[in-house]
C-alpha positions as CSV (number, residue, x, y, z in Angstrom):
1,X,0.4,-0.7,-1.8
2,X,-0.7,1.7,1.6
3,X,-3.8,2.2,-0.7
4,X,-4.6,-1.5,-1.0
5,X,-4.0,-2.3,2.7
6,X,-6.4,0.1,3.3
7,X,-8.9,-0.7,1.4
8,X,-8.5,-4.3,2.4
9,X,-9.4,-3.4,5.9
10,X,-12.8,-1.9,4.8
11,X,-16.3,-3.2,5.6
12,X,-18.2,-4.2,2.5
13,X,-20.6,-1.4,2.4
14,X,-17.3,1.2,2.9
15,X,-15.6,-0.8,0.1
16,X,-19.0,-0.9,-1.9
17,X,-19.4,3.2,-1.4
18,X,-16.0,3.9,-2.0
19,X,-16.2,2.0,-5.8
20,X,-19.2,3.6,-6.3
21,X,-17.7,6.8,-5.9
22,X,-14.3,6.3,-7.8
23,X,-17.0,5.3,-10.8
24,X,-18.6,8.7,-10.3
25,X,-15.8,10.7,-10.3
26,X,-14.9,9.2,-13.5
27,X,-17.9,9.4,-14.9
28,X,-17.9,12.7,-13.5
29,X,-14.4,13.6,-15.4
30,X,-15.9,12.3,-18.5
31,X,-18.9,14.8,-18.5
32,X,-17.0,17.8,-17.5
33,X,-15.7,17.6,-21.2
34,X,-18.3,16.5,-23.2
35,X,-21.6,17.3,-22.0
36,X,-23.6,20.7,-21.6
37,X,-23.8,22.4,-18.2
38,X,-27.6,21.3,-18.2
39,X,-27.2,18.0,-19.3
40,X,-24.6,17.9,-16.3
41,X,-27.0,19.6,-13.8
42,X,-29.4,17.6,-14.4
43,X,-27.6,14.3,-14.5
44,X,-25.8,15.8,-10.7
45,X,-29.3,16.6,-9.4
46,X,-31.7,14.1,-10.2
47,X,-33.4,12.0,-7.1
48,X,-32.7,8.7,-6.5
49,X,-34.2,5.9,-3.6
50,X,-30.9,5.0,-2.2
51,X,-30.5,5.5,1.9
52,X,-26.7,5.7,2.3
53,X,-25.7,8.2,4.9
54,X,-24.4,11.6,4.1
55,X,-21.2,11.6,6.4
56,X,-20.1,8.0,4.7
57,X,-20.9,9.3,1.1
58,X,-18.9,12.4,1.4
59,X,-16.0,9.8,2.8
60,X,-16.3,8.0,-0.2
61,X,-15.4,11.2,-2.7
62,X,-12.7,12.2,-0.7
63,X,-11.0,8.8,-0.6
64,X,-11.6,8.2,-4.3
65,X,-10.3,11.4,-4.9
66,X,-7.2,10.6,-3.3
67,X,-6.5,7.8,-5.2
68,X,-7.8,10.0,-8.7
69,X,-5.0,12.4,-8.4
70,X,-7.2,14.2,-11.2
71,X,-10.1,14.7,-10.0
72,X,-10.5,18.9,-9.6
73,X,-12.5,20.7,-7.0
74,X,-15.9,20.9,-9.3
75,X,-15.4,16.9,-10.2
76,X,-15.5,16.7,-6.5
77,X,-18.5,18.5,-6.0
78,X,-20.2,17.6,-8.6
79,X,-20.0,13.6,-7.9
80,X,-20.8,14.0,-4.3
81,X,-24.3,16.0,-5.5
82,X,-24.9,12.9,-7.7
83,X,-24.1,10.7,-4.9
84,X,-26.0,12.4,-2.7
85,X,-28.9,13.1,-4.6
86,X,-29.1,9.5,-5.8
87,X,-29.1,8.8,-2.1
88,X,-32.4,11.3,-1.2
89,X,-30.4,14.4,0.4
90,X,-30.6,17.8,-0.8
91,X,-27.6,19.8,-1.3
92,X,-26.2,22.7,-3.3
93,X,-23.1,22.8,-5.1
94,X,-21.7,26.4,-5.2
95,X,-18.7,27.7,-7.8
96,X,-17.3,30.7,-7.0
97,X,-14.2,33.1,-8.2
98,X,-11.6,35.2,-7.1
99,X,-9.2,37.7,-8.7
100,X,-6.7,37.9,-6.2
101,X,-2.9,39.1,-7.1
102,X,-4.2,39.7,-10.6
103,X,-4.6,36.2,-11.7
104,X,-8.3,34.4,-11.9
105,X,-9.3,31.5,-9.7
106,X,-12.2,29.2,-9.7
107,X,-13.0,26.5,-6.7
108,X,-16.5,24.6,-6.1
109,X,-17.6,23.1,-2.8
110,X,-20.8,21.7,-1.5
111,X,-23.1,22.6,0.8
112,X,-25.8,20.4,3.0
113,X,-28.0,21.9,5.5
114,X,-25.7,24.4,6.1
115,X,-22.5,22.3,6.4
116,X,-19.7,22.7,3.9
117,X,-18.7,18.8,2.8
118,X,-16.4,19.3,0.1
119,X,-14.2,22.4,-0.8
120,X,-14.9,24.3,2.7
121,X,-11.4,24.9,3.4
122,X,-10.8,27.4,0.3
123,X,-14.9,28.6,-0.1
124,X,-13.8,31.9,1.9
125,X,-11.4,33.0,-0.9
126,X,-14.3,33.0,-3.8
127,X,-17.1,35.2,-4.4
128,X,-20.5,33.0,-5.2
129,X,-20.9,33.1,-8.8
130,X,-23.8,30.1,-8.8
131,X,-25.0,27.4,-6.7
132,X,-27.0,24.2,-8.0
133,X,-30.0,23.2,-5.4
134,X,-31.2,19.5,-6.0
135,X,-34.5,21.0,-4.3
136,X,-35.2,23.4,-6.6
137,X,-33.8,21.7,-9.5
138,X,-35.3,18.6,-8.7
139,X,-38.7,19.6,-8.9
């Protein structure tokens, strides 16, 4: 009910984003198991004309996370690229590993112009393994 409220007390373009991202990330979820890591990359990566601002969009995945209790780290990052891409800005989404205490971890985050959106908390933990640049890939 606290989620409803909330979104009740959105403006249109916040309740717009934030559907538009809950649709991703399911989409996103959807992918993750059934499509090819290029096929994914290039669905994450490719341009798009939209103008939403980057601060609002990476709002959006984080809210429609919360309510999308399954929605891992890399779903995260991966639907924010898309978003963002769609949306005209460049950013790289960077998985990375770490073999701490014996046991194997991986986390994803994102990265724009230098500025961790998604994931930033843990990224210190992980060695880089690969990073996907809509610059580069995009071209």
């Amino acid at each position: 009910m606290k989620y409803l409220v909330t979104f009740g007390r959105l403006t249109l373009h916040d309740r717009r984003l934030f559907v538009h991202a809950f649709v991703t990330l399911a989409v996103c979820q959807t992918r993750l198991r059934n499509q090819n890591l290029e096929t994914l990359r290039a669905w994450a990566t490719r341009k798009g004309p939209g103008s939403a601002p980057v601060n609002r969009l990476a709002w959006s995945v984080e809210a429609a996370a919360k309510w999308m209790k399954s929605a891992t780290c890399l779903c995260k990052a991966l639907a924010l690229q898309r978003l963002l891409a769609r949306n005209g800005h460049d950013s790289e989404l960077r998985i990375g590993a770490d073999k701490s205490d014996g046991k194997f971890t991986a986390h994803a985050w994102l990265v724009h112009r230098g500025r961790m959106l998604i994931g930033g908390a843990e990224a210190d933990n992980y060695t880089l393994l690969t990073a996907w640049n809509t610059t580069r890939d995009a071209e």
